[in-house]
N, C-alpha and C positions, 0 to 999 in steps of 0.2 A: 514365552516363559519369563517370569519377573525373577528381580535377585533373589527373592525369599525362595522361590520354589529351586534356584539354582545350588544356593547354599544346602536347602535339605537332601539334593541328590548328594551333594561334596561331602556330606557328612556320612549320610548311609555307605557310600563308596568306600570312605576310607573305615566304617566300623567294621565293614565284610575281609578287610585287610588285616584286623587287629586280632588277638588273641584276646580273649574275653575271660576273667575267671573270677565268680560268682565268691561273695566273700559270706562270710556266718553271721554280719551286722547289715546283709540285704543289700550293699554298696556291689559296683563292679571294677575289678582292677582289669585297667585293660595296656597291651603291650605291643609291640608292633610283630610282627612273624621271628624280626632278627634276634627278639630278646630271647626266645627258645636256645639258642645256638650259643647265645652269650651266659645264660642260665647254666647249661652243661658243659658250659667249658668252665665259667668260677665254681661250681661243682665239684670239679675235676680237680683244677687248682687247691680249694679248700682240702681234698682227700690228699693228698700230698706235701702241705705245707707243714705239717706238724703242727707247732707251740705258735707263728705265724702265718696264722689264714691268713688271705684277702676277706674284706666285708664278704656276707650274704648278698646274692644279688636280688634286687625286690620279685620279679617273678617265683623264685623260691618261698621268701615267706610268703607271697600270697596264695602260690600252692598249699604250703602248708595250713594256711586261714580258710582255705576256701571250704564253703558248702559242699560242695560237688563233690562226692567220691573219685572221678576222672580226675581230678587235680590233687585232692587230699591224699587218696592212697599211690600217688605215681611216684618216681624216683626224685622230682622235685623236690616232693615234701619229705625227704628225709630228715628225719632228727639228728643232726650232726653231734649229740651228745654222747661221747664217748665211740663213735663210730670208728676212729682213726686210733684206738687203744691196741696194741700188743695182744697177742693171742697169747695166752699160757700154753707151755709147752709140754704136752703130755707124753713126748715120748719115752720119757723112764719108767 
């Protein structure tokens, strides 16, 4: 087995590792398993911070860009615009 054929196993191996998520300009944003974990907790942190978020983490927007319904319509791609606003109080 020569280096060429070694480097293309090394490469397939670690793509079967990454999260993959197809974008709308044909490109592929890809992530390692851990950026899932990391996504939903600055997620999490953002819904909490109020008036100072943390940045968007990039697997979010590119959930949000993506092609794929599996990534566009999941919690990922939430629109953070206005999401963290006060409920009007209808109790009276």
């Amino acid at each position: 087995m020569g280096l060429r054929d070694k480097l293309k196993r090394l490469e397939r191996d670690a793509r079967e590792e990454m999260i993959e998520i197809p974008q709308q300009d044909g490109t592929v944003a890809r992530f390692p398993q851990s950026a899932q974990r990391e996504a939903y907790m600055n997620l999490i942190d953002r819904l909490g911070a109020g008036e100072v978020a943390p940045p968007e983490h990039p697997l979010t927007a590119a959930a949000r860009n993506s092609s794929e319904p599996k990534w566009s319509e999941s919690f990922y791609a939430v629109n953070d615009d206005g999401w963290t606003d006060p409920i009007e109080d209808l109790s009276e």
